[in-house]
N, C-alpha and C positions, 0 to 999 in steps of 0.2 A: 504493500500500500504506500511505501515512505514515496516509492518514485513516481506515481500518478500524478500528473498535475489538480484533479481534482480534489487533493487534499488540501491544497491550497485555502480553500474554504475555512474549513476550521478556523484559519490563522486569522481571520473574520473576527475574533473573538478579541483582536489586539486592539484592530481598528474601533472596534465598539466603545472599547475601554479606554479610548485615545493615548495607547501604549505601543505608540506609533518604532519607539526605537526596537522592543524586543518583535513586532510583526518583523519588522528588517533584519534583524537578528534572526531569524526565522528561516527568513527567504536566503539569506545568505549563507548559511549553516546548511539549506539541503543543494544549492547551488554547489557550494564547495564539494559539498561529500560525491553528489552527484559527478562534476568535472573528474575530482579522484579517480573514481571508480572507473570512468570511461576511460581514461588515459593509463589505466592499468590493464586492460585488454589490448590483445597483439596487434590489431590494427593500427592502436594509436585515438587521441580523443577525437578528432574530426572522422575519422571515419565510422568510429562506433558512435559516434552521439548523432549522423548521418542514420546508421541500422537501424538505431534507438529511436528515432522519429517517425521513421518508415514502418517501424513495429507499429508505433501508438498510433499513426494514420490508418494503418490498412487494419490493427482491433478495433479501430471505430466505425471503419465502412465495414467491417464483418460483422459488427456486433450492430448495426443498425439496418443491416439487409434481415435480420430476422435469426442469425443462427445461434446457436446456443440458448435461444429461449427457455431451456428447462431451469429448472430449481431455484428459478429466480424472483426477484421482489419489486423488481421494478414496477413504476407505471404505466412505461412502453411494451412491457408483457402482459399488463393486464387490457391493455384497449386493443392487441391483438388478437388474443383470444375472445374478447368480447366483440367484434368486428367477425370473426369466424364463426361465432355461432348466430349471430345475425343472417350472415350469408346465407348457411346451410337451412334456418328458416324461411327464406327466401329464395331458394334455389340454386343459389348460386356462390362460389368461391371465389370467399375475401381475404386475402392475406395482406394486412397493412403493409407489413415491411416490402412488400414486393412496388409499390407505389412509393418513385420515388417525391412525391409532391406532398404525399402522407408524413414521410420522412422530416422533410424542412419545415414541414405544418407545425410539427410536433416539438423539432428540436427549439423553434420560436419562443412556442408558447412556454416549455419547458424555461427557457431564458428569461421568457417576460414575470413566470412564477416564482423563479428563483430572486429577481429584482427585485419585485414584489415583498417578499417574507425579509431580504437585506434591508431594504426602507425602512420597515416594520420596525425591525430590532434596532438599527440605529435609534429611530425617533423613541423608543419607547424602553425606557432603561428595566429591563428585566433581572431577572437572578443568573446565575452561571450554568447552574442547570437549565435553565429553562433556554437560554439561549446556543445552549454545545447540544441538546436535544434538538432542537427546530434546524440547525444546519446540519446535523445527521441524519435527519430522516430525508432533507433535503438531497444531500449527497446518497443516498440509497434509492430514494424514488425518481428522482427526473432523468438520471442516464439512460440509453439507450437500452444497456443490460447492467442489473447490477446481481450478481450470484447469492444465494441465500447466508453464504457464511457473512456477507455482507452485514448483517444481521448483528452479528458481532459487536460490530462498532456502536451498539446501542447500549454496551455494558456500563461502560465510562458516566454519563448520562443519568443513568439509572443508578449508579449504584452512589453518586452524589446524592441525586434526588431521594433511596431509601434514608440517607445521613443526614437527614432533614427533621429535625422535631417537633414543629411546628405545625399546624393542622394548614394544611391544603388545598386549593380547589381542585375538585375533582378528582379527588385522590384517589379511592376507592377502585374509579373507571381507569385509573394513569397505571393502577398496578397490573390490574386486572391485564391492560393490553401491552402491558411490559412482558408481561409473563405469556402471554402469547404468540406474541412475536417468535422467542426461541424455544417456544415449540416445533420439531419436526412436522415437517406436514402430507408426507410421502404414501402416505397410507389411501389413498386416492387417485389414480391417473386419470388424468382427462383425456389426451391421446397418447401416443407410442410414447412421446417423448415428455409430454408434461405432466407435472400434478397439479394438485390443486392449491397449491401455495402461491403458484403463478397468481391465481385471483384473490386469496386470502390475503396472503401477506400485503399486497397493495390497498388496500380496502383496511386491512389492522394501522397501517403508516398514518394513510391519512385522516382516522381516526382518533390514533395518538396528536397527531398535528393539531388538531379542532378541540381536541381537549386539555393540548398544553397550553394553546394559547387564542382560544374562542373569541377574546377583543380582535385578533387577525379577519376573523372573517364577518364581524358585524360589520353593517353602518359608518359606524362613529370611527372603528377600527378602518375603514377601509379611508373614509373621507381624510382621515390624520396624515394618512402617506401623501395621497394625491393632492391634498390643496389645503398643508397647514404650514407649504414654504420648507427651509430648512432649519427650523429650531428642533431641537430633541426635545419629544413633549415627555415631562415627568409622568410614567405611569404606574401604578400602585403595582407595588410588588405581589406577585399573583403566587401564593408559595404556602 
């Protein structure tokens, strides 16, 4: 995971905190280690950090033509499967990823979503948990494929949040679909190659999502992003 540029994300948590020097401390610290490592392979650092590109381009056009869809959590395996069984009630065979206009639809909105919950947390000074929560389920739902160990990364998250004393909103429901999530869900296949995690696990995300931070998708939550400027509005600590 260290070498993904999408981990990148996370370090989100600097810029929120206006601890602007350790985010660049950050960035430079996987910079370095990265250059290292490349320059320690026989080719040399320009021609593996060339391979190394070329890898991450063509897992992102494979993994967004549709393959490896099994065992995963994503959002883009749940609106393809959901797309497929529409068809098959209809007559006829729909496979998203085979459309590539489907594709750029999605990576869009995926970007315009992700903007979206970043605005959010800026303007809206939350707990630590609640905000390394909200960009994790983010970095697990909007990629094209993201694998079910994925899932994983929702430890961290959780297990601040159990180290919380204090009574909670929507605690109850926050546990419940913690404990969901890294539930195995294999005991089900929908076709040869999927189960039914493909649809669970995306549907648990974004229900975790709605109930860690339910001011996101009200009203008042939504008008604060779009048209309340750039101040950070103080919002009551939700914990």
């Amino acid at each position: 995971m260290a070498i993904k540029p999408l981990v990148i994300i996370l370090g989100l948590i600097y810029i929120f905190d206006k601890r602007y020097k350790d985010f660049l401390l950050v960035l430079f610290s996987a910079a370095f280690l990265t250059v290292l490592s490349l320059s320690l392979f026989k080719d040399g650092f320009f021609q593996e950090t060339r391979k190394f590109l070329d890898a991450l381009f063509y897992t992102t056009g494979y993994l967004s033509a549709g393959n490896q869809q099994a065992f995963s959590s994503d959002l883009y395996g749940l609106l393809t499967v959901v797309t497929q069984f529409l068809g098959h009630r209809l007559g006829r065979e729909i496979y998203l990823p085979a459309y590539p206009e489907a594709r750029l639809i999605y990576a869009a909105a995926a970007a315009v979503i992700f903007v979206y919950f970043v605005v959010y947390l800026w303007k809206n000074r939350l707990p630590l948990w609640q905000v390394l929560a909200v960009l994790t389920i983010l970095l697990i739902l909007l990629p094209f494929y993201s694998a079910d160990y994925h899932l994983t990364y929702l430890f961290v998250p959780m297990l601040i949040y159990l180290g919380i004393k204090e009574p909670r909103r929507n605690e109850l429901l926050i546990i419940i679909l913690f404990g969901l999530l890294l539930i195995p869900k294999n005991y089900y296949t929908i076709q040869s190659f999927q189960n039914i995690g493909v649809v669970i696990n995306p549907l648990l995300l974004a229900g975790l999502l709605i109930s860690i931070i339910p001011g996101a998708f009200s009203p008042k939550g939504i008008s604060s992003v779009f048209w309340s400027g750039g101040t950070r509005i103080p919002a009551k600590e939700q914990i």
